[in-house]
C-alpha positions, 0 to 999 in steps of 0.5 A: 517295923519297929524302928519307923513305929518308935521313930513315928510316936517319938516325933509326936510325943517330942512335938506335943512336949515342945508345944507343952513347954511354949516353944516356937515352930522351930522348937517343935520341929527339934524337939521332934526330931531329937525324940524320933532319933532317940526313939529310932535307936531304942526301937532298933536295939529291940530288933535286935534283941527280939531277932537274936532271940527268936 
C-alpha cells in the first residue's frame, strides 16, 4: 500500500515540476514516471523496514 501511495504522489509532484519548468507533454509524462519510479523504490524499502520491525 505504501508503494502504490509513493508511486501515486511522486507521479503528481514529477507532472507538476515539469509543468513548472515549461516542458512539453512528453516531458511531463517522463518527468512523472522517473518520479514515480523514485518514489515506488523509497516506498518499498519503507516496507520493509516497517514490516521487519513489527
Amino acid at each position: 500500500m505504501i508503494v502504490i501511495a509513493a508511486a501515486t504522489i511522486g507521479a503528481i509532484l514529477g507532472w507538476r515540476r515539469a509543468a513548472g519548468l515549461g516542458g512539453t507533454g512528453r516531458d511531463r509524462v517522463q518527468y512523472a514516471a522517473g518520479f514515480a519510479m523514485a518514489f515506488a523504490v523509497v516506498g518499498l524499502f519503507a516496507t520493509v523496514i516497517i514490516d521487519r520491525m513489527t
